[in-house]
BATOR-929493 format. One record per residue (C-alpha): residue in three letters; x, y, z. Coordinates in pm, whole numbers, plus 50000, padded with zeros to 5 digits. Example, Ala and Ser with C-alpha at 12.3 -4.5 7.8 and 13.67 -1.06 7.14 Angstrom:
BEGIN
ALA512304955050780/SER513674989450714/
REM end
This chain:
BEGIN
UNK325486821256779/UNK325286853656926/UNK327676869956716/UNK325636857256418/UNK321906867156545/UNK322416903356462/UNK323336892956104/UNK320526870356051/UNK318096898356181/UNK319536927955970/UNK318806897755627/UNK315386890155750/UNK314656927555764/UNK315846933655449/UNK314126903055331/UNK310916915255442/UNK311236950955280/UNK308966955155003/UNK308516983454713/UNK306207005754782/UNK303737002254478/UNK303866967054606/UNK302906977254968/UNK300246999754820/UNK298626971554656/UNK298396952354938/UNK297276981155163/UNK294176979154892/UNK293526945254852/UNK294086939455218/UNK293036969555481/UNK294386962255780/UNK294366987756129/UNK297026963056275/UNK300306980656363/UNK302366947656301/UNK300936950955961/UNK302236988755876/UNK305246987355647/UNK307537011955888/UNK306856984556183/UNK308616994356479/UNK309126969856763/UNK310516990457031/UNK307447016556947/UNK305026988956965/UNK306186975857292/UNK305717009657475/UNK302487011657347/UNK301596976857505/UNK303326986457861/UNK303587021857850/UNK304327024958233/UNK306047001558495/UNK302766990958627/UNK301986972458307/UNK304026947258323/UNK301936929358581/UNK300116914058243/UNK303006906358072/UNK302166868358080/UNK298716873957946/UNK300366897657659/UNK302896870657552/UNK299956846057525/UNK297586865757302/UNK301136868857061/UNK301886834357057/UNK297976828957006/UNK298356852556704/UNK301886834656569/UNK300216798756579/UNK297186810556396/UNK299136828056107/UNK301776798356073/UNK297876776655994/UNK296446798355788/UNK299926798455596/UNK300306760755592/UNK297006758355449/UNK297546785455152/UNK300866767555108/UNK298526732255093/UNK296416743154875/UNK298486759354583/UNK300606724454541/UNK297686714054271/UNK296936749154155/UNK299296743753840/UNK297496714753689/UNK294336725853744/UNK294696755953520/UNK296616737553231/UNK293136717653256/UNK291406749053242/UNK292586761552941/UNK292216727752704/UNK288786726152827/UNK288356763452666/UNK290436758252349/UNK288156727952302/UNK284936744552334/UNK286196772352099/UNK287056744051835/UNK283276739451864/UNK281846770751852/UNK283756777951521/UNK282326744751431/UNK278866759251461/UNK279366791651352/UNK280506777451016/UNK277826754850943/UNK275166784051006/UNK276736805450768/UNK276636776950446/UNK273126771350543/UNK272886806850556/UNK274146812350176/UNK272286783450093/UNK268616800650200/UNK269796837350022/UNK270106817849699/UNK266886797649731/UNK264956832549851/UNK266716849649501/UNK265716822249309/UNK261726826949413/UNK261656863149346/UNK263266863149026/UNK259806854848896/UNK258046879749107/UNK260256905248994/UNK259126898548594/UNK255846903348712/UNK255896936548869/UNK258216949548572/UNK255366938548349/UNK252766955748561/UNK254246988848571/UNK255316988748220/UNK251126977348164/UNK250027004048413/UNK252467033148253/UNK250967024547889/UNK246957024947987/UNK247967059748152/UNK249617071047861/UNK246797058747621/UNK244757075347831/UNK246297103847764/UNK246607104547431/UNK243147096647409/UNK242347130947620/UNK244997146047470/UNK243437140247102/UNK239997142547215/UNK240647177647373/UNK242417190547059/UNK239527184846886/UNK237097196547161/UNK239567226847139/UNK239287239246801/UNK235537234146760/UNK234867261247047/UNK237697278846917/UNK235397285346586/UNK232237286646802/UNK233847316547061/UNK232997291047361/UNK235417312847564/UNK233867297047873/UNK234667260647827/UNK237717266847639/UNK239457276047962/UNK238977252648124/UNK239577228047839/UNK242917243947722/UNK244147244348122/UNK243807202948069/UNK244987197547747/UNK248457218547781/UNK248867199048150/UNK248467168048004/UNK250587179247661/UNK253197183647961/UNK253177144247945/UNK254097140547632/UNK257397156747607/UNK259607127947637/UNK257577115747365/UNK257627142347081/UNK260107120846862/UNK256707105046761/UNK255237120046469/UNK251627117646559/UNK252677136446894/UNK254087160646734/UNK251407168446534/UNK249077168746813/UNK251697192246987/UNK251587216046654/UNK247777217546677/UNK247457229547026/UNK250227256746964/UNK248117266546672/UNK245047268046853/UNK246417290747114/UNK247867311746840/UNK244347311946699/UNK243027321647047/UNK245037348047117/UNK244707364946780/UNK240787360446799/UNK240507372747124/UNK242757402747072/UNK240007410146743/UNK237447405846974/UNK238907429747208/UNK239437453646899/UNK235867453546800/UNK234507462647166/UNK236967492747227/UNK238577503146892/UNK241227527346955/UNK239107554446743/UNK235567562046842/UNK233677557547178/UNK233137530247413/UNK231057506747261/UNK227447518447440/UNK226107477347520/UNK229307476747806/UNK231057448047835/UNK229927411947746/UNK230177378547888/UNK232347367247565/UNK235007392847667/UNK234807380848027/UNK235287343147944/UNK238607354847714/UNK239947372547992/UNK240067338048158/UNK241197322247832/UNK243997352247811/UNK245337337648112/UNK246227305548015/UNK247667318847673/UNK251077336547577/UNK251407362747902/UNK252137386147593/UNK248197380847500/UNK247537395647794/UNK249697423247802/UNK247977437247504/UNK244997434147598/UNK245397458747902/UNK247937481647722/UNK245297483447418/UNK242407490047711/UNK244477515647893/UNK245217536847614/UNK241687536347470/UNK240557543847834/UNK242557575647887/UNK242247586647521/UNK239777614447625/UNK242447625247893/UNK245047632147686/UNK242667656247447/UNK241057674147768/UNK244467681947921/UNK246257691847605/UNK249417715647636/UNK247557743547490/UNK244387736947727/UNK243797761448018/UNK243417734148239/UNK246487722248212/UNK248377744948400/UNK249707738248744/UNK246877760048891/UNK244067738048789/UNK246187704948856/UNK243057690549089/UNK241037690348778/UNK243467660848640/UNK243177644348970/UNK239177648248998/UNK239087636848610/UNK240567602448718/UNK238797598449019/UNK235877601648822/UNK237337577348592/UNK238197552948808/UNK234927550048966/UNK232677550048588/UNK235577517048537/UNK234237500948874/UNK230687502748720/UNK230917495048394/UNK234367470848405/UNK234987461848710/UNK233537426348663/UNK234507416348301/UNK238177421048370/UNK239777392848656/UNK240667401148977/UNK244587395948986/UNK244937417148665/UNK244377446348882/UNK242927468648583/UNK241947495848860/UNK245527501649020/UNK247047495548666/UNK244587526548504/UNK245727547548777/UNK249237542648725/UNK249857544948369/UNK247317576948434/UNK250177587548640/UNK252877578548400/UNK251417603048142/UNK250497630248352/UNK254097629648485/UNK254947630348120/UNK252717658948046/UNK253797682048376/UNK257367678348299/UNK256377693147929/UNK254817720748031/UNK256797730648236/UNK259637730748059/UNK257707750547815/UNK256547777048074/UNK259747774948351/UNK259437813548338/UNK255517814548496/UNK256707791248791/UNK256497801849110/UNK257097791649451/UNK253397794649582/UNK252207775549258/UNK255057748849283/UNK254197744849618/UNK250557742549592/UNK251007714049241/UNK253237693449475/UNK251077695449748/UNK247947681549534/UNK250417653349403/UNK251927642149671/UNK247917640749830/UNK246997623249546/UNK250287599349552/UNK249337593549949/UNK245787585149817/UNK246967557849567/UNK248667543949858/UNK245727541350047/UNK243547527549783/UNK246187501249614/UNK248697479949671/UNK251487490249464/UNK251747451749319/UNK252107460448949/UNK254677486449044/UNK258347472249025/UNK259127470749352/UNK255427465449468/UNK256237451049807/UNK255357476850099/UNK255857478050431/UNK253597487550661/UNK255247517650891/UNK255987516851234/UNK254897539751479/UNK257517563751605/UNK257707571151949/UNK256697605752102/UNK259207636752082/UNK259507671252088/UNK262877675951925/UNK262537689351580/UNK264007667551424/UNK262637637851594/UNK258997648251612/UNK256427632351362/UNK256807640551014/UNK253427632250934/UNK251547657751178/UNK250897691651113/UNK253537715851043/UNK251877743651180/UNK251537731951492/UNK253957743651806/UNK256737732651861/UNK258767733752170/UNK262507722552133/UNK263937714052523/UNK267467709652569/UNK267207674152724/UNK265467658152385/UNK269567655952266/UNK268897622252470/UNK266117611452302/UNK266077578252110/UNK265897585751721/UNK262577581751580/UNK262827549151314/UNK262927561050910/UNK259057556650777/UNK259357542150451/UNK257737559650171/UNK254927547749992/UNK255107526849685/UNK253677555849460/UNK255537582449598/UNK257097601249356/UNK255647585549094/UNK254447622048926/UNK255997645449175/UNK259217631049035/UNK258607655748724/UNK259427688949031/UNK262597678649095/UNK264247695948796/UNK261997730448907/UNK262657727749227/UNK266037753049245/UNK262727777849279/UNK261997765949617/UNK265667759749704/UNK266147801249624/UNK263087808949835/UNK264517790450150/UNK267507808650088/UNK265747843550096/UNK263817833350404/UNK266807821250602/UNK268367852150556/UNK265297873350635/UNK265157851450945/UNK269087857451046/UNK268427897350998/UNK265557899051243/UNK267017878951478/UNK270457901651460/UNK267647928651491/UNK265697911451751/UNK268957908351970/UNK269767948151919/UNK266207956352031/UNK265907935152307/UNK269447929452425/UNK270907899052639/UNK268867879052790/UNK268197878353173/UNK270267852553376/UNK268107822553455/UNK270187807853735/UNK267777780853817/UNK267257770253415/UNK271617770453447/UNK271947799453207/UNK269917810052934/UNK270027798452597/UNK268877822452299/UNK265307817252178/UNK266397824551783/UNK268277791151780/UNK265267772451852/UNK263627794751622/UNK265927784351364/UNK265847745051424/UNK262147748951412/UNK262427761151047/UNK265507737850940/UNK263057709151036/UNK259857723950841/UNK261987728650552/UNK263797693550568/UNK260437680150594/UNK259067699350326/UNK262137692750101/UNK261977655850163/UNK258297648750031/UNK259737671149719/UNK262917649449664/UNK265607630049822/UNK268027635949564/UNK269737663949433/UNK267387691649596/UNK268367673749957/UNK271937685949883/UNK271177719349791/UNK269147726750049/UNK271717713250260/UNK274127737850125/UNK271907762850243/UNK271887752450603/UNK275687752250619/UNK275367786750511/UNK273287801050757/UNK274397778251048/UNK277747794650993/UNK276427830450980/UNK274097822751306/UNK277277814951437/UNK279427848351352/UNK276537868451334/UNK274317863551630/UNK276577843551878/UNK280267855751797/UNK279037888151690/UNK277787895651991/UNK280357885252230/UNK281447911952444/UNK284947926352331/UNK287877933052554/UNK289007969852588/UNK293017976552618/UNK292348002152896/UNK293387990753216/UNK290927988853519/UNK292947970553693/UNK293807977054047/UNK297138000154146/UNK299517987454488/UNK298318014654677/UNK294318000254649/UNK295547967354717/UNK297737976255058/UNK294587990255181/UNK292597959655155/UNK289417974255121/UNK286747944154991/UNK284417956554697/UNK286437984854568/UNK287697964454308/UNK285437954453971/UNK285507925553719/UNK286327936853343/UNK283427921353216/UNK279677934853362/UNK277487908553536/UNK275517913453262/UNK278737906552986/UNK279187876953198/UNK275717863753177/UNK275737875352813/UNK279067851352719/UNK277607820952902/UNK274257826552717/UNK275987822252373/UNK278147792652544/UNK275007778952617/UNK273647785552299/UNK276367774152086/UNK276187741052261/UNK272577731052173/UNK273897746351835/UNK276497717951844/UNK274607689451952/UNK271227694951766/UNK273167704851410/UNK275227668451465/UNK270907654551499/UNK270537675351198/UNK273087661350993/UNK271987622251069/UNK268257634150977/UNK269927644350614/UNK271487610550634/UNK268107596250624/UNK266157617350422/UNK268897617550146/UNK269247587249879/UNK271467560950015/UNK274037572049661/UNK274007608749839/UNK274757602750215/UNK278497605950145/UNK277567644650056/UNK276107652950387/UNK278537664950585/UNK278057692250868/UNK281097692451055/UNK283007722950951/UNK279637737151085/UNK279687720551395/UNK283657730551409/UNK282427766451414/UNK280047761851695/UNK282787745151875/UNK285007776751789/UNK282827799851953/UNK282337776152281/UNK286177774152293/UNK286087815152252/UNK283357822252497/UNK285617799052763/UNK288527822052648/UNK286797850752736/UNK285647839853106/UNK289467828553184/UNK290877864653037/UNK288287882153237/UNK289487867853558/UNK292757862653489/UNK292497902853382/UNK291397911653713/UNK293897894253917/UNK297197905453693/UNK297187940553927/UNK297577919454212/UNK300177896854078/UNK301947930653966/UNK301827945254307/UNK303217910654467/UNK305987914654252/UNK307107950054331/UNK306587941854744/UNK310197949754923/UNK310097914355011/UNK313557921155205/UNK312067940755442/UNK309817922455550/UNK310437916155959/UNK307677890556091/UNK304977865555910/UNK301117876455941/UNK298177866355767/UNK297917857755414/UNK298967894355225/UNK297127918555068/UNK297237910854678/UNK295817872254789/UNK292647889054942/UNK292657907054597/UNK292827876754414/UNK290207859754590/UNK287677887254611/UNK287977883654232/UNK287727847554220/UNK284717844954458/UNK283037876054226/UNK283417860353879/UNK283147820353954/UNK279677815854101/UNK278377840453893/UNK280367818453576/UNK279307786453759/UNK275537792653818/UNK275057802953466/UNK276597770853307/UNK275167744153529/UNK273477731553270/UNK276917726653073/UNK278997711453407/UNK281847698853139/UNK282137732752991/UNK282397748453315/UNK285187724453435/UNK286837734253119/UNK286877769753236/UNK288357762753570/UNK290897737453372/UNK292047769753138/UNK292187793253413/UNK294687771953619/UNK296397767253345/UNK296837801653285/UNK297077815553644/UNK299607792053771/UNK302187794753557/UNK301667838953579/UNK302207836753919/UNK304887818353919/UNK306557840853637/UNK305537868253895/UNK307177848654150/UNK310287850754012/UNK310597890453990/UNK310167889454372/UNK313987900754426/UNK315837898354673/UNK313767879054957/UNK314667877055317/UNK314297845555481/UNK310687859555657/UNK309727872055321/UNK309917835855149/UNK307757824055477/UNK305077849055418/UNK305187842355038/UNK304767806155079/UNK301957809855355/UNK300457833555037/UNK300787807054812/UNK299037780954986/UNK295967802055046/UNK296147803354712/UNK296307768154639/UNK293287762154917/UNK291337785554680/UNK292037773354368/UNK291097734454501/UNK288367747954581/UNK287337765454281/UNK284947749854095/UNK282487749354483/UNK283587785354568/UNK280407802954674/UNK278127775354652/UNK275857762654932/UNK276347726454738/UNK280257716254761/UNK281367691854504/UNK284057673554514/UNK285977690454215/UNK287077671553885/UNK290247650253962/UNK291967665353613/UNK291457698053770/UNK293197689354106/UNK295697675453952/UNK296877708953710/UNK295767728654066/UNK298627704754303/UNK301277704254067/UNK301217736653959/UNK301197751954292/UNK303767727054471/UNK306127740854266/UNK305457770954341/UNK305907759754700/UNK309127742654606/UNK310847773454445/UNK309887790454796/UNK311787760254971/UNK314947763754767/UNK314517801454826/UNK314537796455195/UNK317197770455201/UNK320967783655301/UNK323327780455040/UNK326327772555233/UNK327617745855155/UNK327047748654793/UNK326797711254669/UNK323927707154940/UNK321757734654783/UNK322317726754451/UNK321227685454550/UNK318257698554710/UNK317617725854445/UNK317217692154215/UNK315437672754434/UNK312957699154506/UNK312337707354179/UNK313607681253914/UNK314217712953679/UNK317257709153457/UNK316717742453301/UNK319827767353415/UNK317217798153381/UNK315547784453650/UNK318157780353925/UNK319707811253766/UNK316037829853909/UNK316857811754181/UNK320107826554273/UNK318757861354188/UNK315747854954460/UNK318137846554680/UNK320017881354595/UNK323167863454548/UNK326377881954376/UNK327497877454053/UNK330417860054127/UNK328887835454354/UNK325927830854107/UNK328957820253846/UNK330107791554054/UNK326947781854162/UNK325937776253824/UNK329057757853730/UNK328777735154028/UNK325297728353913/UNK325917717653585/UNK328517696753707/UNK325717676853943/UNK322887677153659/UNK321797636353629/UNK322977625953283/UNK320467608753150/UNK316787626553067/UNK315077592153224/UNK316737598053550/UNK315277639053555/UNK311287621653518/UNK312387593353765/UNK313157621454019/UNK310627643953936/UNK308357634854238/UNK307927665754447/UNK308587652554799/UNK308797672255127/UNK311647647055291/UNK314377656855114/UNK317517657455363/UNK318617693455450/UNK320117712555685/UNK319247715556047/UNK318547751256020/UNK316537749355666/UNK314737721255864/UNK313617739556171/UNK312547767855978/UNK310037748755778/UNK308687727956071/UNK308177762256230/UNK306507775955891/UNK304297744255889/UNK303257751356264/UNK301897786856139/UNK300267773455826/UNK298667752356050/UNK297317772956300/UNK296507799556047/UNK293867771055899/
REM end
């Protein structure tokens, strides 16, 4: 029994293992804080816990107890569950024939409402079948009184009709004929019945009859020979006005093309070609002659004729369609006689006269009569964003910050403009010739202006001075634009344009390039005996303060040129017809500006880079070999920066208003120093150990100066542009790291070669062969040297840019490495 109890307790264990989505469920339907419920149960565990010390088990009896208390519950409440399941079988089968039998039912039910269902639906359609007759019958009753109604109208009102017709009853005949064509509009389903047809053909006859009455009528009261009838207008006219618009639209039509033409009959005799008056110097008389017209029409006419016909607006523009007509004669006929003055002055009354229409009508028998009402722009005092509609006499100051300003919206033009100004256009080459000779009247003073008066004064706190003539210019460009545009927006736009381009470009050669200062190919520079001697303001810039002042002025200048040109171009954008835009193109002129700012920047970085080529010169021809101990920074760097603090806040100051241009400056002149004094660099030969010290202590006062080159001087330091620092860093630490390979022993051979290509990541045999000749190596050891670095060169290009990082922890030597940690110590304390 013993032997088998460990076998019967490992079955009952494995008995009483359940799965684990099993336990889960339980855990769920069941939560229980009972250890002897957990599912990883463990006995010995849950002993301790009950006597966790010997003490403990002084209550083991009582323990025992409650567990056998526990065990005899649990085997009840199992006995009962057990109990009660015996009949739990049965009971369900009884469940479910209880259901199936009161579904049997149900269907029962459901079937019998649905026949009695069906049975109602036919009863309910056999009811309304009648009902439905009836209303047929009444609407088919109802829809024949209407229509005999309207027949009866219909026939009554044709009658009605052509009695007043005879008897001129304008008055109730439009009302009538309004009533009898709606309710003819009834009848048109019904014209395959003779006697509607005829009733159709009478009312198109009586129209017809109408409209050819009325138009005698009309005939008789203004023939198109003779005078006004003297009586005025009549009421009969009036009421077939009203009639007129219920008839043909065509009825109509002729009536106010027949009333038009007799109205400005005695127009078109006054203003004859032949006629003094008729000239472009006595235009206003045309103008006052319809004015005076208009107003006699208001008296006399204003109430016969109706409202929406518009007979006022309607006079006035076919008054313009003729006198366009007529102008564009004449003047063909006299081109010769036209001048600018007179053009001017005729297009100046018109386009009054045009803005006067606009005032007084709508524009709604025009073709595109719909008008906008402006908006108002908002405040400039750019030219070319100022508003067009003030006075054009008036000052006008151009600033250099309105390049910011938000454009000024497009103001539409009114619906009459151009409606007889049109016939200009074709004259106005005139005026197009005239700007031409005025533009270059107005480039010749200011070239003579600028000879007389010279540069202008440097206006540090304004950042440099820009040239009054450009603004002058602008000024004029927007007058004329202005000008041009009320003229045309077509053709004349381009040629006019055409002229700007012209005289931007010679404002560009003429008054800014023109007057650059040039360089002279005599030397000023300094000689090695003036720089050993180190004297401080013995040495002068190429350029005058004045030149310098003078080439930032035009920088300045060409700038604004730049930027308010590119304004000028979009203004022509908008100005111009939309079919023209694509012809509006400044940008070879704003190229040229951009020419002379690149020039003037040119100028500036030859000036100083002029002025510090004597000292570069004289660091080149320095017996570097002899020199015995390191000092301060040498003689030709004092040189250098004397220049450099001379020319840059002097450069600076005059182009803070330009910062970018500026920073382009100091951009070039790196550029351009850097790699010079490297090249001058190299022709330092041979150099003693101490030499290559001093020379790289030299060139990192330089590199100090150059970082801090675009603050030099200033009482404001800036950090400088990070595109400049980095030209400044890794132009110079290769300068520094030539210096390091110079210094560097070149025993053993493969070491300096390695660190020759660490250092400088420079492939190019030229370079090491400089190298070697710093060094003042021979010939023969120069030969293997260069064989031996060929032979090391990395193979592939990728692996020369992967090693091109300049770093300073290169192995070498111990003797190369306690001479720079010494150098470093004196760099240091020299800052």
């Amino acid at each position: 029994m013993e032997e088998d109890e460990p076998e019967l307790a490992a079955g009952l264990e494995a008995a009483l293992e359940l799965a684990p989505a099993v336990q889960a469920a339980i855990e769920q339907v069941f939560p229980s804080q009972d250890p002897l419920d957990r599912a990883d149960f463990n006995a010995v565990e849950y002993i301790n816990t009950l006597f966790p010390t010997e003490q403990s088990l002084a209550n083991i009896d009582e323990v025992v107890n409650k567990i056998r208390l526990k065990i005899r519950r649990l085997d009840d409440n199992i006995r009962t569950v057990v109990r009660g399941q015996t009949n739990v079988g049965q009971d369900g089968r009884q469940a479910l024939e209880e259901a199936q039998k009161a579904i049997q039912q149900l269907f029962g039910k459901i079937k019998d409402i649905k026949d009695k269902a069906e049975k109602s639906e036919q009863m309910v359609k056999e009811i309304t079948r009648d009902i439905k007759q009836l209303d047929h019958a009444k609407r088919h009753l109802t829809t024949s009184i209407t229509t005999l109604n309207h027949l009866h109208m219909l026939a009554g009102g044709v009658d009605s009709l052509e009695a007043m017709t005879r008897r001129r009853q304008y008055g109730e005949v439009a009302n009538l004929l309004q009533g009898v064509v709606n309710v003819l509009e009834h009848f048109n389903k019904y014209m395959g019945i003779p006697q509607i047809r005829q009733l159709s053909e009478r009312v198109k006859a009586a129209q017809n009859e109408l409209g050819q009455q009325i138009l005698a009528d009309f005939e008789e009261a203004f023939p198109s020979q003779g005078t006004k009838r003297p009586g005025g207008p009549s009421n009969v006219l009036r009421d077939a006005c009203l009639v007129a618009n219920v008839l043909d639209p065509r009825i109509k039509q002729e009536i106010i093309k027949k009333f038009i033409k007799q109205h400005l009959s005695e127009y078109l005799v006054l203003f004859q070609e032949n006629q003094d008056v008729a000239w472009l110097d006595k235009i206003d008389r045309r103008y006052a002659w319809i004015k005076r017209q208009l107003v006699d029409y208001e008296e006399k006419y204003g109430r016969m004729f109706p409202q929406e016909w518009c007979m006022t607006e309607r006079i006035a523009v076919e008054f313009c369609h003729v006198t366009r007509t007529e102008l564009a004669k004449i003047m063909r006929t006299r081109a010769k006689e036209i001048e600018v003055k007179l053009l001017l002055f005729a297009i100046q009354r018109t386009t009054n006269f045009e803005g006067l229409l606009a005032k007084r009508f709508s524009g709604c028998t025009l073709a595109d009569g719909t008008v906008k009402k402006p908006e108002v722009p908002p405040p400039s005092t750019n030219p070319f964003l100022e508003d067009e509609t003030g006075t054009e006499t008036d000052e006008i100051v151009i600033e250099k910050t309105d390049m910011d300003k938000p454009k000024k919206p497009k103001v539409p033009d009114n619906p009459f403009h151009g409606i007889v100004s049109k016939c200009f256009e074709p004259h106005l080459y005139v005026y197009i010739e005239s700007q031409d000779k005025n533009l270059g009247e107005l480039i010749d003073r200011f070239v003579a202006d600028f000879k007389a008066q010279g540069p202008p004064k440097p206006n540090v706190d304004e950042g440099g001075a820009v040239l009054p003539s450009c603004a002058d210019l602008f000024v004029y460009y927007k007058k004329c634009m202005v000008q041009c545009s009320q003229l045309s927006t077509g053709e004349p736009m381009i040629a006019l344009t055409t002229i700007f381009q012209k005289y931007l470009r010679e404002y560009a050669w003429k008054i800014l390039s023109g007057n650059l200062p040039k360089t002279t190919s005599s030397s000023g520079g300094l000689t090695i005996t003036s720089l050993l001697k180190e004297k401080e303001g013995s040495e002068v810039a190429k350029f005058t303060l004045e030149e310098l002042c003078l080439i930032c002025s035009i920088l300045s200048t060409a700038e604004y040129c730049l930027a308010t040109t590119q304004q000028l171009e979009e203004k022509l954008k908008e100005k111009v017809d939309a079919s023209l835009v694509e012809r509006i193109n400044l940008t070879g002129e704003m190229d040229t500006f951009s020419i002379v700012i690149s020039n003037s920047i040119q100028l500036l970085v030859q000036d100083l880079d002029a002025a510090c080529d004597p000292a570069l010169t004289a660091m080149s021809k320095m017996q570097w070999q002899n020199v015995e101990h390191v000092g301060d920074q040498s003689p030709y760097v004092t040189s250098v920066i004397l220049h450099i603090k001379q020319n840059v806040p002097i450069i600076r100051d005059n182009l803070a208003s330009t910062r970018k241009y500026f920073t382009q400056f100091c951009i070039k002149f790196a550029n351009s120093f850097i790699p010079k004094f490297i090249n001058h660099l190299f022709k330092c030969k041979p150099i003693s150990m101490v030499g290559a010290e001093q020379l790289l202590l030299d060139t990192h006062s330089l590199k100090m100066v150059l970082l801090d080159l675009p603050s030099i001087g200033s009482q404001v330091v800036r950090k400088a542009p990070a595109s400049y620092t980095k030209i400044v860093v890794k132009g110079m630490t290769r300068a520094e790291m030539i210096l390091k390979v110079v210094m560097a022993p070149h025993e053993p051979p493969v070491v300096f070669v390695d660190n020759y290509i660490k250092l400088l990541a420079d492939c190019s045999t030229d370079t090491f062969q400089k190298i070697l000749d710093m060094k003042g190596l021979k010939r023969s050891e120069q030969s293997s040297m260069l064989d031996l670095f060929r032979q090391r060169l990395p193979a592939p290009p990728s692996g020369v840019e992967n090693t091109g990082s300049l770093s300073l922890s290169a192995p070498t030597p111990e003797q190369e490495s306690s001479r720079i940690r010494k150098l470093e110590k004196l760099i240091k304390k020299r800052l």
